[in-house]
C-alpha positions as CSV (number, residue, x, y, z in Angstrom):
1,X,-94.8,107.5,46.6
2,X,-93.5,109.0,49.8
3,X,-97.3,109.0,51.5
4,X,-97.1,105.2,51.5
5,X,-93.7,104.7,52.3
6,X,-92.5,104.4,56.3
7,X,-92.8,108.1,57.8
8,X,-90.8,110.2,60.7
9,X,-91.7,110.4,64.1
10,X,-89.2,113.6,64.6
11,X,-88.2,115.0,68.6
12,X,-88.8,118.6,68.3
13,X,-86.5,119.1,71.7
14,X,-89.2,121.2,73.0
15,X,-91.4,118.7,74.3
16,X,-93.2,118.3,71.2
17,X,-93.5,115.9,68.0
18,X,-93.8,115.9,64.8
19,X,-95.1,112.6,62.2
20,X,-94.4,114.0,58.8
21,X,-93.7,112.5,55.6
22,X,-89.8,111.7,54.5
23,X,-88.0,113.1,51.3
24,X,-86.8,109.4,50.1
25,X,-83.9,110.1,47.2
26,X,-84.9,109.6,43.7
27,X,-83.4,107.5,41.1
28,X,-80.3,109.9,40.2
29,X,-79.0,108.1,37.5
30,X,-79.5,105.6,35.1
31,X,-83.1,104.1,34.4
32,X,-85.0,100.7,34.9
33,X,-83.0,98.2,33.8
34,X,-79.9,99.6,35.0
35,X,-80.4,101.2,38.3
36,X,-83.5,99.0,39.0
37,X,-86.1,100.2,41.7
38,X,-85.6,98.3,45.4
39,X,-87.6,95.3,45.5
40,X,-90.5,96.4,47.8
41,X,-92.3,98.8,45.3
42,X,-95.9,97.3,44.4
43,X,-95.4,95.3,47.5
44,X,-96.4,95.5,51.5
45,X,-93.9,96.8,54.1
46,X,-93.6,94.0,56.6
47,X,-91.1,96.0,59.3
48,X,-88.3,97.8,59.2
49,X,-84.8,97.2,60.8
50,X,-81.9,99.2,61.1
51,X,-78.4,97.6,60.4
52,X,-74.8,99.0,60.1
53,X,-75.2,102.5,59.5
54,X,-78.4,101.2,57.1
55,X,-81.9,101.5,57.2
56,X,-83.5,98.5,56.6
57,X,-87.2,97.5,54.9
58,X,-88.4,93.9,54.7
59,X,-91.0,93.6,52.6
60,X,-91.8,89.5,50.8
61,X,-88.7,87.5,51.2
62,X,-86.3,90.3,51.0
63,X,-84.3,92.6,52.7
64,X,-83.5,96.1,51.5
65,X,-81.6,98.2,52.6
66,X,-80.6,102.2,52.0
67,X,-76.9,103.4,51.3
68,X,-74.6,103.6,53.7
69,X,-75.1,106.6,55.9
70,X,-77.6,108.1,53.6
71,X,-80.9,106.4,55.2
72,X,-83.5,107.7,52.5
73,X,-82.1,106.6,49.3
74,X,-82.5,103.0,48.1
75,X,-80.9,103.6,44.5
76,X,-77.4,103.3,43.3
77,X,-75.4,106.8,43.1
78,X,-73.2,105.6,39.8
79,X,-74.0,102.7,37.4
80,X,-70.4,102.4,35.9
81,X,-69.2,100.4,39.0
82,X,-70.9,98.6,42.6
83,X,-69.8,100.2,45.4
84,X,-69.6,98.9,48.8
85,X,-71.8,102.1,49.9
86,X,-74.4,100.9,47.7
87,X,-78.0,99.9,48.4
88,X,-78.7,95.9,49.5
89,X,-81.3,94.0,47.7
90,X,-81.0,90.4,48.8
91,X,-83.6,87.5,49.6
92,X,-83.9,84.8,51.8
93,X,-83.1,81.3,50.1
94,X,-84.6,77.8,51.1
95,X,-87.1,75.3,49.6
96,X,-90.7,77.3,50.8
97,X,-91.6,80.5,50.3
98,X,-89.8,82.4,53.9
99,X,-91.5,85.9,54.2
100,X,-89.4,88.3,57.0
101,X,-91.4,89.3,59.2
102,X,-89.3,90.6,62.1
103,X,-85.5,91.2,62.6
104,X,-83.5,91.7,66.2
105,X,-79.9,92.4,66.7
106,X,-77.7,88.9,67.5
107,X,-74.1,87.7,68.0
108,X,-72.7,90.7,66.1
109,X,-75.2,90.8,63.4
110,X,-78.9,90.4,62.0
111,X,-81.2,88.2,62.8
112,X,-84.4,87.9,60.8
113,X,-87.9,86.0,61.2
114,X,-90.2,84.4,58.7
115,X,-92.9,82.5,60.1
116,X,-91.1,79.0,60.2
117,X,-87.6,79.8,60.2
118,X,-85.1,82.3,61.2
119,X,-81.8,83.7,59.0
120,X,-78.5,85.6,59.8
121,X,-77.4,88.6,57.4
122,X,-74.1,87.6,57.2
123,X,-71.0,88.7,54.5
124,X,-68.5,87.3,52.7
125,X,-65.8,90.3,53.3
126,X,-64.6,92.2,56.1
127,X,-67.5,94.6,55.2
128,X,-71.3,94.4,54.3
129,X,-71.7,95.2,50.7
130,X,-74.1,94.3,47.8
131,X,-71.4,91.8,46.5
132,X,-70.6,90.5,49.7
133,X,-74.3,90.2,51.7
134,X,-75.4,86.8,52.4
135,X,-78.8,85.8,54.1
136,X,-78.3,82.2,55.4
137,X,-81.5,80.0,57.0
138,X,-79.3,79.2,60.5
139,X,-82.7,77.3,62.1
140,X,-86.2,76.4,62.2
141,X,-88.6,77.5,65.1
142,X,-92.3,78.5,64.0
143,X,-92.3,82.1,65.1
144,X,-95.1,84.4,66.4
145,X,-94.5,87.7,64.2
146,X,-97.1,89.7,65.7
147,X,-94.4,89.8,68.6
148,X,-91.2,91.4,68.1
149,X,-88.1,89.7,69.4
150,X,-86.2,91.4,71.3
151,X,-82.3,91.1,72.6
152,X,-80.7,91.1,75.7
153,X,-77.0,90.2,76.1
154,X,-75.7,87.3,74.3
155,X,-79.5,86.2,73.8
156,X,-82.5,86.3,72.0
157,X,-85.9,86.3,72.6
158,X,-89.4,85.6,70.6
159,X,-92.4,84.4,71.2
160,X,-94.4,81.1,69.6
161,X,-98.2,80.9,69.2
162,X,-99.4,77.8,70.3
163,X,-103.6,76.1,70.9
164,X,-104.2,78.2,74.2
165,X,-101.0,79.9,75.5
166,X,-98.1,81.5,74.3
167,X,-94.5,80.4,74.6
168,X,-91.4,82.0,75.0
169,X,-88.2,80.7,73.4
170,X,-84.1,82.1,74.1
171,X,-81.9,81.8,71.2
172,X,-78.3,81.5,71.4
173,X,-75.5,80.7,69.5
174,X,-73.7,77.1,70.4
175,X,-70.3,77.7,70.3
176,X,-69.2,74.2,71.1
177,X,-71.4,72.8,67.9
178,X,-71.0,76.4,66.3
179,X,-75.2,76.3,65.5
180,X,-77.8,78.3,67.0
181,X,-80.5,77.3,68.9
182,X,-83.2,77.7,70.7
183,X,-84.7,76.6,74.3
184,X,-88.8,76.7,75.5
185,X,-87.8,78.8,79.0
186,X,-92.2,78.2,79.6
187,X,-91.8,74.6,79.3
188,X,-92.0,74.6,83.2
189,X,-95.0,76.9,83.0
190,X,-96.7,76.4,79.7
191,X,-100.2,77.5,80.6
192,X,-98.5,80.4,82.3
193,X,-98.9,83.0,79.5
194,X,-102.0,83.2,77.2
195,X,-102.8,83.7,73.6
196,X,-102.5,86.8,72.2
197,X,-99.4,87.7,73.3
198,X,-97.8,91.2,71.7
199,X,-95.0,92.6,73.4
200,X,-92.0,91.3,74.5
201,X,-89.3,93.7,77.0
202,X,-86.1,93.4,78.0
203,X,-84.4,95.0,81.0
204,X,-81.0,94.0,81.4
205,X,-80.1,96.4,84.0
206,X,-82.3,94.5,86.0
207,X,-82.0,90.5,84.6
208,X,-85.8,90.9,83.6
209,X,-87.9,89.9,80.7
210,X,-91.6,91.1,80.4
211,X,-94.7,89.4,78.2
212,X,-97.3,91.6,77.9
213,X,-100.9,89.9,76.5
214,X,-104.1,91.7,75.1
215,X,-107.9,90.6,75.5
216,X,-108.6,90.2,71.7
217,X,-105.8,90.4,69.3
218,X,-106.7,93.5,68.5
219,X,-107.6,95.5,71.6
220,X,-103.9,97.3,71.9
221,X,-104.7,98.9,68.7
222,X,-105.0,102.6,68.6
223,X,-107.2,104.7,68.6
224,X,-108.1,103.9,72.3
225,X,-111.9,104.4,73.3
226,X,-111.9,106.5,76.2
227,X,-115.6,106.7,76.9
228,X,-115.9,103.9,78.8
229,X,-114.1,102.8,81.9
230,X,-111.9,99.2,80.9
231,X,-112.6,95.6,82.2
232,X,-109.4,93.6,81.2
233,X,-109.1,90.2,81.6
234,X,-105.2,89.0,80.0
235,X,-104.1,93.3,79.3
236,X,-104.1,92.9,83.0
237,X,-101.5,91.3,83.7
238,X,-97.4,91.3,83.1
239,X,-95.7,88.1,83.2
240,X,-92.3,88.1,84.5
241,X,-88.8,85.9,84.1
242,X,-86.4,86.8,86.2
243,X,-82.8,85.6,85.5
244,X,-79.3,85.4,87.8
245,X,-75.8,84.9,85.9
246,X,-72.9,83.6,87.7
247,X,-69.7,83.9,86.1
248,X,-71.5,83.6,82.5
249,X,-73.8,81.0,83.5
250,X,-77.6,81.0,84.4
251,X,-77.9,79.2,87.9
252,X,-81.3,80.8,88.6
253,X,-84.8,81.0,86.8
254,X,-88.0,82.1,88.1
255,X,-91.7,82.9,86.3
256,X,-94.0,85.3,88.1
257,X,-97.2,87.2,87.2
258,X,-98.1,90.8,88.3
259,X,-101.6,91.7,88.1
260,X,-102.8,95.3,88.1
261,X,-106.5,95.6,89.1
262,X,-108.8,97.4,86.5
263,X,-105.7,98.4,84.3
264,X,-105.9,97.7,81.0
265,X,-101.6,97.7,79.8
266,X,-101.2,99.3,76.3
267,X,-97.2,99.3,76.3
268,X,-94.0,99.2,78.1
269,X,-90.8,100.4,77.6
270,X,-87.5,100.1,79.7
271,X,-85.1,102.7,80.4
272,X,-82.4,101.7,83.3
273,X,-83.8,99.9,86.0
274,X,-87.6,101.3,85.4
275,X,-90.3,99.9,83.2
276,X,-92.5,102.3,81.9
277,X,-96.0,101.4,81.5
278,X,-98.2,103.2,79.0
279,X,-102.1,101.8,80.3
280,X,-106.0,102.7,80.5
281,X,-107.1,102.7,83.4
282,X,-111.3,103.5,84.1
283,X,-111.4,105.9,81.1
284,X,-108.3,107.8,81.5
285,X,-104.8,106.6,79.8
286,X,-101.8,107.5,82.5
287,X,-98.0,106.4,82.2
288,X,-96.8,104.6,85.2
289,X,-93.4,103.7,86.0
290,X,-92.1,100.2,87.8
291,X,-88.5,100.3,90.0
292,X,-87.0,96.9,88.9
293,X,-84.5,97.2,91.9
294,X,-85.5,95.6,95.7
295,X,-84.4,99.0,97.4
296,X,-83.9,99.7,101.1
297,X,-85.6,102.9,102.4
298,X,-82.5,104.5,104.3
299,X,-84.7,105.2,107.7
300,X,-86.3,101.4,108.1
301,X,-83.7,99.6,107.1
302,X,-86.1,97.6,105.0
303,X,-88.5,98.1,102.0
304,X,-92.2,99.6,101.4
305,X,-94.0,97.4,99.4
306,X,-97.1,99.4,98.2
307,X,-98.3,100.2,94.6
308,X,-98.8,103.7,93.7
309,X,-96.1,104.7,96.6
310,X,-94.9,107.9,97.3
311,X,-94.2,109.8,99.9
312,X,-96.3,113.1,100.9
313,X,-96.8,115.7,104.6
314,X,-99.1,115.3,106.4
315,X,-100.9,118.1,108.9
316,X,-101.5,117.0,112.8
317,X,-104.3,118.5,114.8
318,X,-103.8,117.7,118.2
319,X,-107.5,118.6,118.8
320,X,-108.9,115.9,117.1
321,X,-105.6,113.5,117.0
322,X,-105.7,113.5,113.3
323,X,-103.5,113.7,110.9
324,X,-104.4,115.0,107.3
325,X,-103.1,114.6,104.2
326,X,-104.0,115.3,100.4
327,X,-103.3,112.3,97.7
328,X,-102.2,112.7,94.3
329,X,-104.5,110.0,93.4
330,X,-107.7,111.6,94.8
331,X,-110.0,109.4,96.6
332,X,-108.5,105.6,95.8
333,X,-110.1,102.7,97.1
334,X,-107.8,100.4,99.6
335,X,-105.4,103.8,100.1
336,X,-103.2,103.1,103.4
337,X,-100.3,105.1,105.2
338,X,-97.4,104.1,106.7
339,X,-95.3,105.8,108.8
340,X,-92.0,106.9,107.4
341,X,-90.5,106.8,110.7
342,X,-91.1,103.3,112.3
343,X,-92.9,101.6,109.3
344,X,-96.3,101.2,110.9
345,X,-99.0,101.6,109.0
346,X,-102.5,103.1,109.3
347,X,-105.9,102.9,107.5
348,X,-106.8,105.9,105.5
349,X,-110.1,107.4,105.9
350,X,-111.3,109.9,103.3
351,X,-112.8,113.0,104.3
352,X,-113.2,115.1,100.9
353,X,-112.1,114.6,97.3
354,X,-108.1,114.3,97.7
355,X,-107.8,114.8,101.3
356,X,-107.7,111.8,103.6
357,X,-106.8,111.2,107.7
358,X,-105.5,109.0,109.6
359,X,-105.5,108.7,113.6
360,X,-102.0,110.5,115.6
361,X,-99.6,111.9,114.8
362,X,-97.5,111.1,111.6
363,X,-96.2,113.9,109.4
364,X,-93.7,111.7,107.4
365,X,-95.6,109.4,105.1
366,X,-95.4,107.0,102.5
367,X,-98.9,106.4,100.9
368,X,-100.0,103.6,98.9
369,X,-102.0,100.7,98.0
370,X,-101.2,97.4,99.5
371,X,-101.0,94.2,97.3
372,X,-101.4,90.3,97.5
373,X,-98.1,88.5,97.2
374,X,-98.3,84.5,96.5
375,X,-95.9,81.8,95.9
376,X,-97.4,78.3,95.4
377,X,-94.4,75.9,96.1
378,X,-94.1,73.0,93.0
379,X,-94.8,69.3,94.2
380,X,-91.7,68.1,96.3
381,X,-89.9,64.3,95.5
382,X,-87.3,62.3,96.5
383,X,-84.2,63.1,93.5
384,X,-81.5,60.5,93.3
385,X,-78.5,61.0,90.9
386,X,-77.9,59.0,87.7
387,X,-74.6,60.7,86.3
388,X,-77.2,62.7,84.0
389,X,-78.7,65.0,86.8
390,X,-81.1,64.3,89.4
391,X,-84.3,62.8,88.6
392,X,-87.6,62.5,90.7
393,X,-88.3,59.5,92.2
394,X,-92.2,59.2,91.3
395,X,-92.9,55.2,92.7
396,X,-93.4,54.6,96.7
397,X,-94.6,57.0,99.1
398,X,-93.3,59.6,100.1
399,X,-95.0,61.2,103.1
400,X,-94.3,64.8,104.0
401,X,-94.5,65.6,108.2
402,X,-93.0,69.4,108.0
403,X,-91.5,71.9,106.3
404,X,-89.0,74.4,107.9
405,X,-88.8,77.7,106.0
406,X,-85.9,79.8,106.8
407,X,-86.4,83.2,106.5
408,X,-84.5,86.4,107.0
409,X,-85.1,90.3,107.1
410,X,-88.9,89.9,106.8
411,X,-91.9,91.3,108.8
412,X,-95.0,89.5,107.7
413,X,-95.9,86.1,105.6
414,X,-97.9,83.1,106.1
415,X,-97.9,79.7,105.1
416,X,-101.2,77.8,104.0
417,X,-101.2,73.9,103.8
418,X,-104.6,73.0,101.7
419,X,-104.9,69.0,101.5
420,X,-106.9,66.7,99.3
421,X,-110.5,66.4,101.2
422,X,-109.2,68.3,104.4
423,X,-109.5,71.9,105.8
424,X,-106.7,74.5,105.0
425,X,-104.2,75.5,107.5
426,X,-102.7,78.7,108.1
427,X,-99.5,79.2,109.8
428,X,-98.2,82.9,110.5
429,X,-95.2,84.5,111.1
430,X,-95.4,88.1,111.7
431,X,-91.9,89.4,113.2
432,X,-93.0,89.5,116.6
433,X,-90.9,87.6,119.4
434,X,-91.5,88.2,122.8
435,X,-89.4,89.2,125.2
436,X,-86.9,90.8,122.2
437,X,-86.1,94.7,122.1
438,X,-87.3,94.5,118.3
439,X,-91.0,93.4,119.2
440,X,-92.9,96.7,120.2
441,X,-96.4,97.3,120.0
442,X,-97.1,99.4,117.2
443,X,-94.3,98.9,115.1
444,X,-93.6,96.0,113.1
445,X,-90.8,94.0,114.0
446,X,-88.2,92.4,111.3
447,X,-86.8,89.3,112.5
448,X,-84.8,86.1,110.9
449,X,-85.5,82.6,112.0
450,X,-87.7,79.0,110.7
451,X,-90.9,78.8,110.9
452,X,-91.9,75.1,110.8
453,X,-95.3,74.6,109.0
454,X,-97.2,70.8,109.9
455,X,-97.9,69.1,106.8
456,X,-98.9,65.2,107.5
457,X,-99.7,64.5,103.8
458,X,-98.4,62.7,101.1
459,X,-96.3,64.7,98.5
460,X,-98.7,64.8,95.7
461,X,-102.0,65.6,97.9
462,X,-101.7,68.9,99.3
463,X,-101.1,72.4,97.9
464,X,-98.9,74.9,100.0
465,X,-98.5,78.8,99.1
466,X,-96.9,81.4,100.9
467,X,-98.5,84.8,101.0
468,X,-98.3,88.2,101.9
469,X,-100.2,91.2,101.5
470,X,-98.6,93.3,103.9
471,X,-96.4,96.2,103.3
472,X,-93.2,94.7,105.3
473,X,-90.7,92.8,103.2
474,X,-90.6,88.9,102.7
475,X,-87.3,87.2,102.6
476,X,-87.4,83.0,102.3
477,X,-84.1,82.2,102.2
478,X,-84.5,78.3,101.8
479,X,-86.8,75.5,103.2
480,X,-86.0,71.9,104.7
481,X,-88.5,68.9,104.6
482,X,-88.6,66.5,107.2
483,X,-90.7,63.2,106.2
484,X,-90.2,59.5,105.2
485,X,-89.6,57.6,102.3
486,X,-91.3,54.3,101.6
487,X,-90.6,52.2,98.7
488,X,-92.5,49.5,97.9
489,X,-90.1,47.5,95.5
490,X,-85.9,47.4,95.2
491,X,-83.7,47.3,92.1
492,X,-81.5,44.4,91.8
């Protein structure tokens, strides 16, 4: 029955779509018995999967899928003789029932999901074929199926479903023990993402992986209610690992949230070094679009950092010393301008519907919305070496004077020290060094240099963030700690 089999989403190439029904080949010879129908009918459609020139269904414990090249026909085309061409039909094997769920490209071939376990299409000859298909269990990690893996490189990703939070795992293939396996990359951060996660993005362009999490588990489903304006609390929010390879090897890891007020995220996708982001926000849907790359604006020498950026004209009066200028956003809470030509930027005040002013004169603009930056430094210990790795010394004290952060290219950050039982303290760099040709009034300065921050507290009783919610870029190249070490007891 073609209305309850998978449909077409077809590109008309005129900036139209079409979902329509498909024409799936019927059984051209022999009956039943002989040219026997694919394993899914009477059953549910789990996914689908496209592998080597084959569409692919999964549907119980098996796989089907079509003849080669022919994408609509699941039936054999002679019953005299099995040709390679031919249909698949083959389950998954093991001692409980395994029902595919999900299915990502890996290491040169398929990679499937059941709940508990996960098995590699795999073949006996130098070619795929219905004598030759083999689907071997290669490991065991419980698997969130409501999440589609995805691949990136010699990796792959999925997601398990734990009590409160979600975790991410990054399978590989061990070439040294020639198994595959699979490594927790939240175990550092494992309250980090929620429950209800449902989409996974790569962006390899850009050494980027996205988790995107709903309210309810089922609040990404469409149709989208548009009569009333959203109030998201986890649809919010994208959480973020970012990843650095050196000569084939990961030397550099680091979790981050973004968090988009009153935006309710219904998708992404990625597409060279952009995400685009499909999400509701009051009672309007609108597509957004993220640059992955850190990029210099030619003129500054140095980023914007604003949401919603773009650049626009404005009109000067010299009457009134105002300059005007119309928004694409229409009147937007927290709007500010900055000055395409030195960088400085300016409140926004608006008059009428789109049109906004700011005080002087400054034609060339970047608009925006600024955004709070924060990074909350992990508890710092002593490490000695064992031959194993360094390991954290956790006995003694170890009491924490200062810490020196050295920072380059930057224009604005600061530094708060909250201790147990004491008040927070604030220290602030903000570019500006007197008596340097860089620090003029009016125009942000971008400088290098340390900025020592006081501590006095013991390692594990303070907090300490660095933050920013200024345009101007932030550049912490590395910090040093000075304090003292006191341990109340030696090995011998």
């Amino acid at each position: 029955d073609n209305s309850t089999m998978p449909h077409a989403l077809v590109n008309n190439n005129n900036g139209t779509f079409t979902f329509k029904e498909l024409d799936y080949t019927d059984r051209t010879c022999g009956d039943s018995d002989t040219n026997a129908d694919p394993s899914f009918v009477g059953k549910k459609i789990n996914n689908l999967t496209f592998y080597k020139n084959r569409l692919g269904i999964m549907s119980g414990e098996n796989l089907v899928l079509t003849e080669n090249a022919s994408f609509f026909n699941f039936f054999q085309t002679t019953t005299t003789q099995v040709l390679d061409t031919d249909p698949i039909d083959i389950a998954a094997s093991g001692t409980q029932v395994n029902t595919l769920k999900n299915s990502v490209g890996f290491n040169e071939s398929l990679l499937l999901f059941s709940d508990t376990a996960q098995y590699k299409l795999d073949s006996a000859g130098d070619t795929i074929s219905p004598t030759t298909a083999i689907l071997n269990e290669v490991s065991s990690f419980e698997h969130d199926d409501s999440v589609q893996p995805v691949s990136a490189g010699k990796f792959a990703y999925f997601a398990q479903a734990r009590n409160n939070n979600t975790a991410i795992r990054e399978y590989f293939a061990d070439d040294d023990t020639l198994t595959n396996d699979g490594l927790d990359i939240t175990v550092s951060v494992q309250t980090l993402i929620p429950t209800n996660a449902f989409q996974i993005v790569s962006n390899t362009t850009e050494d980027t992986l996205v988790v995107l999490t709903s309210d309810t588990a089922d609040s990404q489903t469409a149709p989208y209610t548009s009569g009333t304006a959203v109030a998201p609390t986890n649809a919010d929010t994208m959480f973020v690992y970012k990843y650095f390879f050196d000569r084939g090897e990961k030397v550099q890891t680091a979790w981050a949230k973004w968090e988009f007020a009153g935006v309710k995220i219904l998708g992404v996708k990625s597409l060279e070094s952009f995400l685009y982001v499909m999400a509701a926000e009051g009672t309007n849907t609108k597509l957004f679009k993220i640059d992955l790359r850190n990029l210099k604006d030619t003129t500054l020498g140095h980023g914007v950092y604003l949401d919603l950026k773009t650049s626009v004209t404005g009109t000067y009066n010299a009457t009134t010393d105002l300059t005007t200028f119309t928004s694409p956003y229409g009147a937007r809470t927290g709007l500010i301008a900055v000055d395409r030509t030195n960088g400085a930027n300016y409140t926004a005040t608006n008059t009428t519907g789109s049109t906004y002013t700011i005080v002087g004169n400054h034609t060339s603009l970047f608009i925006g919305v600024p955004y709070s930056s924060v990074y909350r430094l992990s508890t710092q210990y002593i490490r000695e070496n064992t031959g194993r790795g360094l390991v954290a010394i956790t006995s003694g004290r170890y009491q924490i004077r200062n810490i020196s952060f050295n920072f380059e290219n930057s224009g604005f950050f600061q530094v708060e020290v909250t201790p147990n039982n004491r008040d927070k303290s604030t220290t602030i760099m903000n570019g500006y060094v007197i008596g340097t040709s860089g620090s003029i009034v009016g125009q942000p300065a971008i400088n290098s240099g340390t900025l020592r921050v006081p501590v006095q507290c013991r390692n594990t009783e303070f907090v300490m963030d660095i933050k920013s919610d200024s345009h101007l870029p932030v550049y912490i190249a590395d910090a040093e700690i000075e304090g003292y070490y006191h341990a109340r007891s030696r090995r011998i």
